[in-house]
C-alpha positions as CSV (number, residue, x, y, z in Angstrom):
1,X,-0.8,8.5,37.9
2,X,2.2,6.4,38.9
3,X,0.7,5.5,42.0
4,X,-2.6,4.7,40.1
5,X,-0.5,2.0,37.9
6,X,1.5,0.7,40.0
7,X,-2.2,-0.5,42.4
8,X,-3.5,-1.7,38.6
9,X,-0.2,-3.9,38.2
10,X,-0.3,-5.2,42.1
11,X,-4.0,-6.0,41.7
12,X,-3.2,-7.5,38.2
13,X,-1.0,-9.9,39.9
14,X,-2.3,-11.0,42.7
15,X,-5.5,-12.1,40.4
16,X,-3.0,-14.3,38.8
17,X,-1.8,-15.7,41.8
18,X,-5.6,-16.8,43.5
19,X,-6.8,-18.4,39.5
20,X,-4.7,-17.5,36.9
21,X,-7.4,-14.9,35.4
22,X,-6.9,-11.5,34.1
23,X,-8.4,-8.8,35.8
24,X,-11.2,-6.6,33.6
25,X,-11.9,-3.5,35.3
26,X,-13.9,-2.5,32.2
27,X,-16.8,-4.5,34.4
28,X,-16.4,-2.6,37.5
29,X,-18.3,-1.8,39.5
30,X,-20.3,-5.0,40.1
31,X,-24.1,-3.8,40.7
32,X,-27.2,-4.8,41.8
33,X,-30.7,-3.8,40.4
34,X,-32.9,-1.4,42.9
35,X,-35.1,-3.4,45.0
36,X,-37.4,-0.8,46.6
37,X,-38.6,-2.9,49.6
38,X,-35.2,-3.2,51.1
39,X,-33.6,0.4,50.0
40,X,-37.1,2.9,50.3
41,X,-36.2,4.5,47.0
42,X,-33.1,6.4,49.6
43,X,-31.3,7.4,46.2
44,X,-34.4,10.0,46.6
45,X,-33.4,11.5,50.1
46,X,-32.7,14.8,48.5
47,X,-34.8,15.2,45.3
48,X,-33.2,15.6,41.9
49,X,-31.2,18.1,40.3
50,X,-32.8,18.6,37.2
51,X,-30.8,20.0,33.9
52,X,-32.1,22.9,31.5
53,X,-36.1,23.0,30.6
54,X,-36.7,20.2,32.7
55,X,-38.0,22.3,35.2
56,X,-40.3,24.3,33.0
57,X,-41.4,20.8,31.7
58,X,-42.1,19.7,34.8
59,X,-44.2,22.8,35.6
60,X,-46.4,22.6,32.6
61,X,-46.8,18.4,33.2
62,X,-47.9,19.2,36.5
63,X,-50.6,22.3,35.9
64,X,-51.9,20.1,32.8
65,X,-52.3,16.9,35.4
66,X,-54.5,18.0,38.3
67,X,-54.4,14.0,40.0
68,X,-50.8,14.4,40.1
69,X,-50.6,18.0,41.2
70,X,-52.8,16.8,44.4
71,X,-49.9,14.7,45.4
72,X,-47.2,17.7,45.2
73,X,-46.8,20.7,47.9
74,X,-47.1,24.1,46.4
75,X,-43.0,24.9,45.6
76,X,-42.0,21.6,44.5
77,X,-39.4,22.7,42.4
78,X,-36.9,24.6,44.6
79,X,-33.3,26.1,45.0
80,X,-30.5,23.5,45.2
81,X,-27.2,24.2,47.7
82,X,-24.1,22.2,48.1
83,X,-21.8,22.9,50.8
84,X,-23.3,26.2,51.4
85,X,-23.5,27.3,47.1
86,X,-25.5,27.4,45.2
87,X,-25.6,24.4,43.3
88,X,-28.9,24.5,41.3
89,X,-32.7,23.7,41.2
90,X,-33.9,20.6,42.1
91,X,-37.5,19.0,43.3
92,X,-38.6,19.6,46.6
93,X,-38.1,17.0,49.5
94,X,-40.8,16.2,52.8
95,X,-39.7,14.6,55.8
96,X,-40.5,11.0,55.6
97,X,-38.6,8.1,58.2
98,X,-37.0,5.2,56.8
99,X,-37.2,1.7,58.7
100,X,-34.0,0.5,57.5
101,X,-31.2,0.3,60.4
102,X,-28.5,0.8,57.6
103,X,-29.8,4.1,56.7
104,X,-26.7,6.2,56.0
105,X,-26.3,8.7,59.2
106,X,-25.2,11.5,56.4
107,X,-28.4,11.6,54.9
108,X,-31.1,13.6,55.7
109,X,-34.9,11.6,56.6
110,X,-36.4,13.5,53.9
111,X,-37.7,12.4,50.4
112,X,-38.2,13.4,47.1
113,X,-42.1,14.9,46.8
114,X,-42.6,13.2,43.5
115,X,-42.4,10.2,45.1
116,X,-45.5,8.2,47.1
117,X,-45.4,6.9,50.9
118,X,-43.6,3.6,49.6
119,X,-41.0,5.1,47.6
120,X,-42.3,5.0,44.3
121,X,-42.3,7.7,41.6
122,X,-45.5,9.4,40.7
123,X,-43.7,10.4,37.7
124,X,-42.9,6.7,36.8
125,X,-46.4,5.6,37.8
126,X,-48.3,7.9,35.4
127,X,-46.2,6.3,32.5
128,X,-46.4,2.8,33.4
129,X,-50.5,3.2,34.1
130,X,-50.2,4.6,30.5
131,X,-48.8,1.6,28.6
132,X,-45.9,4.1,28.2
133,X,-41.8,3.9,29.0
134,X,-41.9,3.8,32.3
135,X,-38.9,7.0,32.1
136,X,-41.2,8.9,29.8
137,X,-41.6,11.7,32.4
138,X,-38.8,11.3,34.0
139,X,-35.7,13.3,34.8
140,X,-32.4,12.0,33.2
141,X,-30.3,12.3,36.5
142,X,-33.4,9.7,37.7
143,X,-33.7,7.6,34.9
144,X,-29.6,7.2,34.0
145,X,-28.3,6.6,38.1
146,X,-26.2,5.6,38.9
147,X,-24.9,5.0,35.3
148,X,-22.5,8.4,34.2
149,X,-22.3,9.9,31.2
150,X,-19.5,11.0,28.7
151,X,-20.9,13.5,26.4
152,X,-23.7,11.1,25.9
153,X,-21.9,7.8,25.7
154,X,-22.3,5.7,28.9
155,X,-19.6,5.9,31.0
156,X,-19.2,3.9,34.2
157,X,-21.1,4.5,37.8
158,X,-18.7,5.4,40.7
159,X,-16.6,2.4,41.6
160,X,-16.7,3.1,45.2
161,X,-16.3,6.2,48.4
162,X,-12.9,7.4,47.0
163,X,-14.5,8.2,43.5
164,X,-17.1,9.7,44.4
165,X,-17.1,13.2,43.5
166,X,-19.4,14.2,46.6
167,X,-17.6,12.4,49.1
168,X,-16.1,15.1,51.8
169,X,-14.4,15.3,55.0
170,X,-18.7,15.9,56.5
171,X,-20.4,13.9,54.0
172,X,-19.2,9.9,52.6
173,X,-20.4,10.1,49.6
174,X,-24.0,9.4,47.9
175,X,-23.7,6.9,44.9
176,X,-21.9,3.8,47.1
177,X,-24.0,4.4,50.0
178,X,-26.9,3.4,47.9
179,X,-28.0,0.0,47.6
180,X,-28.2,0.5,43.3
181,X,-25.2,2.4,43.6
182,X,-22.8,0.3,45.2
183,X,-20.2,-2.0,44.2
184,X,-21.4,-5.8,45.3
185,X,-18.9,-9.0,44.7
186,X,-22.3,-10.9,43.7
187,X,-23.3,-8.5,41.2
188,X,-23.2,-8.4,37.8
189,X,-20.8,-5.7,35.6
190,X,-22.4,-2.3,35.1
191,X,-23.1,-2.7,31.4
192,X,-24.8,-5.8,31.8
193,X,-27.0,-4.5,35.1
194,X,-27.5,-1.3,33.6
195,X,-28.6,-2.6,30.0
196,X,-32.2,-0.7,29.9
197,X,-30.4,2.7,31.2
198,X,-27.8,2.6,28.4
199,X,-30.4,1.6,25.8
200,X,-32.5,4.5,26.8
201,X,-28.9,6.9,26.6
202,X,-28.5,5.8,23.2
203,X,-32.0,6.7,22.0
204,X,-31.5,10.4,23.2
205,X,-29.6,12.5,20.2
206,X,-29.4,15.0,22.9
207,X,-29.8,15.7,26.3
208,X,-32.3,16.3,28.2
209,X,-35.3,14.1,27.0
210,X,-37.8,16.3,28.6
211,X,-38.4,19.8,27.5
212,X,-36.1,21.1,24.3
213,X,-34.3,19.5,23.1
214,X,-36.6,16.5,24.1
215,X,-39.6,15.6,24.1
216,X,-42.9,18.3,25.1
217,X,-45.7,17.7,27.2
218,X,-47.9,17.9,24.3
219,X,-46.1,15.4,22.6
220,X,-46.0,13.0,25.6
221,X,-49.5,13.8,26.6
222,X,-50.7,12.6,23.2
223,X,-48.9,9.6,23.9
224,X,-50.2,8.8,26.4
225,X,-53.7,9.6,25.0
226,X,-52.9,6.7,22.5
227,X,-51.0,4.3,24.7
228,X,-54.8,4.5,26.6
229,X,-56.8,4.2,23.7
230,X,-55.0,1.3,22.1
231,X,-53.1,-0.6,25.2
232,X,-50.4,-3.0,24.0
């Protein structure tokens, strides 16, 4: 903690030095919105840990949707491991190669099976094609990265490798080696880029949104049914 205040207070003054300015670390990190052309949707290289009853959501979405259950393998909700554990379940991923030279070397060529051959969600599609929220069907981890959470209030993304939770001796880290995740000088603070995300946070009295406590299929399906019927 000492060590932690006494970087604060050195950082503090050289600000003052270069303009004069106080330092606001309340806006770090800086961020940039996703731009799927230049990243290929690599936040998705490893599926999504989903949190309790969105996997039996997803299940019943899927059997009720047969156009979407075309584009899934047969398991594509599976067992989770971290460092050799057990970590959870999570969607499914395919191999799939990425173009981009600056593909992180730590991450495996695969992607998540819920999303197409560009990058995009299928889960995301079906809601916009709707006239619905594009998150409707989402899963929160998907819909909220890289913003955190604080027992529902927004809390603030990882500010770079050495926060970063994940980040081992074998692996780098996952959130800053993310175009969406990572800290940019030119980018704006995190509550400003991550506006819709935090918006979304504060309209859930409880999460997950999907599934209880959230929202059923039945309830989204008739939704959608409506959002069809009587487009915006």
């Amino acid at each position: 903690m000492y060590a932690l205040c006494m970087h604060c207070c050195a950082v503090k003054a050289l600000q003052r030095l270069c303009d004069d300015a106080p330092v606001n670390n309340d806006n770090l990190p800086l961020l940039s919105r996703c731009d799927l052309e230049q990243c290929e949707g690599r936040c998705c290289y490893d599926g999504v840990y989903l949190l309790p009853a969105e996997e039996e959501f997803l299940r019943e979405l899927v059997a009720r949707l047969p156009a979407l259950r075309a584009t899934l393998p047969a398991e594509f909700i599976v067992d989770g491991y971290w460092e050799g554990a057990y970590f959870g379940r999570k969607t499914a991923t395919r191999p799939h190669e990425y173009r981009s030279a600056d593909f992180p070397a730590h991450f495996s060529r695969t992607r998540c099976v819920f999303a197409d051959a560009k990058g995009y969600c299928e889960l995301e599609k079906l809601a916009r094609s709707s006239g619905m929220h594009p998150w409707s069907f989402k899963p929160t981890t998907c819909w909220m990265f890289p913003l955190q959470d604080d027992d529902g209030e927004p809390a603030a993304p990882v500010s770079g490798p050495e926060d970063d939770p994940y980040r081992t001796p074998d692996y780098p880290g996952y959130a800053p080696c993310v175009p969406c995740g990572a800290h940019r000088d030119g980018g704006r603070p995190w509550r400003e880029a991550l506006r819709e995300e935090i918006e979304h946070l504060a309209q859930a009295p409880e999460l997950p949104m999907l599934g209880a406590p959230g929202h059923t299929v039945d309830e989204l399906l008739a939704q959608m049914s409506r959002a069809k019927k009587n487009p915006a």
